[in-house]
N, CA, C and O atoms as a GROMACS GRO file, in nm:
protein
  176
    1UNK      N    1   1.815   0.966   2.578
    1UNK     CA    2   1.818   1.026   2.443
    1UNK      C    3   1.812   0.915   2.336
    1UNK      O    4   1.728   0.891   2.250
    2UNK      N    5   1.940   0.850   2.372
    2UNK     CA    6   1.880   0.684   2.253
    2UNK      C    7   1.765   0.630   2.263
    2UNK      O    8   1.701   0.601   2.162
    3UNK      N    9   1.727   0.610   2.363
    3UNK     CA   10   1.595   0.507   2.339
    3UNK      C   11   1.478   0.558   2.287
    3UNK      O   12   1.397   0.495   2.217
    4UNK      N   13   1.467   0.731   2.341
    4UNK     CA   14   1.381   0.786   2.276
    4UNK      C   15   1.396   0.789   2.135
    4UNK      O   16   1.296   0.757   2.071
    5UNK      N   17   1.486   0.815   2.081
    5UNK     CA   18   1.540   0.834   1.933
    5UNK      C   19   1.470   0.687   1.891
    5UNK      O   20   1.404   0.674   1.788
    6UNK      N   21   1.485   0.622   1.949
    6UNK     CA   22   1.487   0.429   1.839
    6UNK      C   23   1.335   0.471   1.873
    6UNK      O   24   1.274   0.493   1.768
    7UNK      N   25   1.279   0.482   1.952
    7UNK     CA   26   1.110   0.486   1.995
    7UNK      C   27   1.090   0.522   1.862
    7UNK      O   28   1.048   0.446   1.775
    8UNK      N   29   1.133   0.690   1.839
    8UNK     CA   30   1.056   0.740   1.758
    8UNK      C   31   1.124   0.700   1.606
    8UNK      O   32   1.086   0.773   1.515
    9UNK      N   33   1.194   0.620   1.580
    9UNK     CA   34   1.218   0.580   1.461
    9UNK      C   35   1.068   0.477   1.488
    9UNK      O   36   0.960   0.530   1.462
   10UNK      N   37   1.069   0.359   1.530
   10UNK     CA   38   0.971   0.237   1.557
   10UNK      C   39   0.887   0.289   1.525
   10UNK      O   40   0.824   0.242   1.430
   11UNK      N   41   0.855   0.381   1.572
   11UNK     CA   42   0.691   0.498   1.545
   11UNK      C   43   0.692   0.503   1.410
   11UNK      O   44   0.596   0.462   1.344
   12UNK      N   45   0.803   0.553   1.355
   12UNK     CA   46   0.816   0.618   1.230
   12UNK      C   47   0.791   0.464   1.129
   12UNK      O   48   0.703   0.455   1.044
   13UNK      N   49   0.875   0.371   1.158
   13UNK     CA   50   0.839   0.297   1.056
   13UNK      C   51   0.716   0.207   1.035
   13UNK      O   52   0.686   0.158   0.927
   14UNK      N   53   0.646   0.192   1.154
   14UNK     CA   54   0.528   0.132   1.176
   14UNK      C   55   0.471   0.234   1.066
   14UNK      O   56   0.467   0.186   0.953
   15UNK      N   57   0.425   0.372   1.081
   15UNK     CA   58   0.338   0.455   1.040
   15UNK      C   59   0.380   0.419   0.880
   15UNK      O   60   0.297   0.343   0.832
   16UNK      N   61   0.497   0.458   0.778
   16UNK     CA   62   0.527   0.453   0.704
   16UNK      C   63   0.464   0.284   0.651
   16UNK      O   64   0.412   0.274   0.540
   17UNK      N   65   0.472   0.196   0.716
   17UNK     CA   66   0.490   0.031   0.675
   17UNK      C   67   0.277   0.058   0.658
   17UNK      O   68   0.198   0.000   0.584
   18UNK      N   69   0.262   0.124   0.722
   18UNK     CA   70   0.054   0.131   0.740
   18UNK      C   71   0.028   0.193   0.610
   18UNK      O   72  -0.076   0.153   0.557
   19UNK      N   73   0.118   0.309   0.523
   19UNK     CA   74   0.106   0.382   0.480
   19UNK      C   75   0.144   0.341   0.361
   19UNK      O   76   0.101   0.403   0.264
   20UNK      N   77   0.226   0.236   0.344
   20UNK     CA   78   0.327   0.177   0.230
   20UNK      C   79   0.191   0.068   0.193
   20UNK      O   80   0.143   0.071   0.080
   21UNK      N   81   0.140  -0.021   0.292
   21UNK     CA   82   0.056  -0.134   0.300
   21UNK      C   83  -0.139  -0.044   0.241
   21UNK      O   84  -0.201  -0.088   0.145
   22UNK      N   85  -0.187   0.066   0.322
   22UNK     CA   86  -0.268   0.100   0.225
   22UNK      C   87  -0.244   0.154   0.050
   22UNK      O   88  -0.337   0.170  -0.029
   23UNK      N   89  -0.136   0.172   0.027
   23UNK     CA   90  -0.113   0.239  -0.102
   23UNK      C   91  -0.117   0.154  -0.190
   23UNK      O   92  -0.176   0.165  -0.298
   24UNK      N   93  -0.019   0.012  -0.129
   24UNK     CA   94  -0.030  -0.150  -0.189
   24UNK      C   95  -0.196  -0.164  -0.269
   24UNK      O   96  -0.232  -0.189  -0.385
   25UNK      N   97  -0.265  -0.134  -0.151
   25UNK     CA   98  -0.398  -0.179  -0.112
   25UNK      C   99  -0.481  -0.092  -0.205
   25UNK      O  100  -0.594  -0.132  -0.235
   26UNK      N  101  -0.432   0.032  -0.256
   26UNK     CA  102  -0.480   0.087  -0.330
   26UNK      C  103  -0.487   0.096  -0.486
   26UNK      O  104  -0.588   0.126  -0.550
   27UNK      N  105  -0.314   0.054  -0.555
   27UNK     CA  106  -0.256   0.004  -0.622
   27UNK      C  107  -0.340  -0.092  -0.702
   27UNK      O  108  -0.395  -0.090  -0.812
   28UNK      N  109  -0.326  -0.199  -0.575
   28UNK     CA  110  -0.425  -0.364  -0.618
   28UNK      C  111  -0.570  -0.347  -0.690
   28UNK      O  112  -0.620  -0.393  -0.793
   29UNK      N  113  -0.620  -0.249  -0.577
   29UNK     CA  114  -0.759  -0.258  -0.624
   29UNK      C  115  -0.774  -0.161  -0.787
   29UNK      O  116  -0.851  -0.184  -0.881
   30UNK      N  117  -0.694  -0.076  -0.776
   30UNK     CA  118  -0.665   0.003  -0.922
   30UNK      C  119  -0.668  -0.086  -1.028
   30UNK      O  120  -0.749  -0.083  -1.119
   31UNK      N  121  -0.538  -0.197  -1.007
   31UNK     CA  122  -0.488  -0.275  -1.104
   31UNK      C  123  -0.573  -0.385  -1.175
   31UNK      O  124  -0.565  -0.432  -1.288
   32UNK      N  125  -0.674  -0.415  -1.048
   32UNK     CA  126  -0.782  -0.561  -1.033
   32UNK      C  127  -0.899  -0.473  -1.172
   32UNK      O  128  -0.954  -0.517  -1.273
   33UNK      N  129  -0.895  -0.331  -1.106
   33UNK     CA  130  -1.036  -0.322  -1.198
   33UNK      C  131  -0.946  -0.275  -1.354
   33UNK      O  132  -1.020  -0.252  -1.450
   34UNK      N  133  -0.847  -0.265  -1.370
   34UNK     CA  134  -0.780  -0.250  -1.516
   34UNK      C  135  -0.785  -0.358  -1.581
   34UNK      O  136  -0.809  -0.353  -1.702
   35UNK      N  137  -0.760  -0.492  -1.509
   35UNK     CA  138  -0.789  -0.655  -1.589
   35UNK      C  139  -0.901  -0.628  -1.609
   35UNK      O  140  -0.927  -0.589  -1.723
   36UNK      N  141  -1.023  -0.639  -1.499
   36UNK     CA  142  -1.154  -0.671  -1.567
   36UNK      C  143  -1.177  -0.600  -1.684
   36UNK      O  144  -1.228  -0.656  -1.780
   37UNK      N  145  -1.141  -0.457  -1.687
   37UNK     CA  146  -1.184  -0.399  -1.798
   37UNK      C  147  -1.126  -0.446  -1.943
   37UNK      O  148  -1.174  -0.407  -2.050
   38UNK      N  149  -1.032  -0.522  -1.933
   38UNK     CA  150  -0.994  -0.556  -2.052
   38UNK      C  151  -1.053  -0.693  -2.053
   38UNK      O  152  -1.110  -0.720  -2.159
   39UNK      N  153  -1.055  -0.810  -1.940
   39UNK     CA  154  -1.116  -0.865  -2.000
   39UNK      C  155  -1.237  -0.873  -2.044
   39UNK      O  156  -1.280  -0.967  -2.112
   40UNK      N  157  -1.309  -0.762  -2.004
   40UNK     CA  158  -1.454  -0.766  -2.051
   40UNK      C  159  -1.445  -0.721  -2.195
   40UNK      O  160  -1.537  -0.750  -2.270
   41UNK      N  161  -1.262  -0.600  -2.275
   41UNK     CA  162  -1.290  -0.600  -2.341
   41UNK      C  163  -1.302  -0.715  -2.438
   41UNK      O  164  -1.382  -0.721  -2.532
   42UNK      N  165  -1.175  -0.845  -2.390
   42UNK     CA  166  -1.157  -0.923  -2.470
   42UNK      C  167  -1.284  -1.013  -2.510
   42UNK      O  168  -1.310  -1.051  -2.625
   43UNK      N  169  -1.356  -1.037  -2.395
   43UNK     CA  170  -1.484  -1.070  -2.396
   43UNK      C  171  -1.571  -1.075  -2.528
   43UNK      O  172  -1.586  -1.172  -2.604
   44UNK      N  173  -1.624  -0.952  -2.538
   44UNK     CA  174  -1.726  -0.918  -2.620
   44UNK      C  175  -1.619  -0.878  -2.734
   44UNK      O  176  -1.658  -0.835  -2.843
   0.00000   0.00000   0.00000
């Protein structure tokens, strides 16, 4: 019963840590194209 239990926590946080790490990943790329846009506004 324990070990299964810790298994499926391990499961659980791997999935969550994949899930935490694309959102990062999603975040970033959001944030990357919000600079350019300003600096292109500062730009011109």
């Amino acid at each position: 019963m324990r070990e299964s239990y810790a298994g499926k926590k391990e499961a659980d946080i791997a999935v969550r840590r994949a899930f935490m790490l694309r959102y990062q990943g999603v975040c970033l790329t959001e944030l990357l194209a919000e600079i350019r846009e300003k600096n292109h506004e500062n730009i011109t």
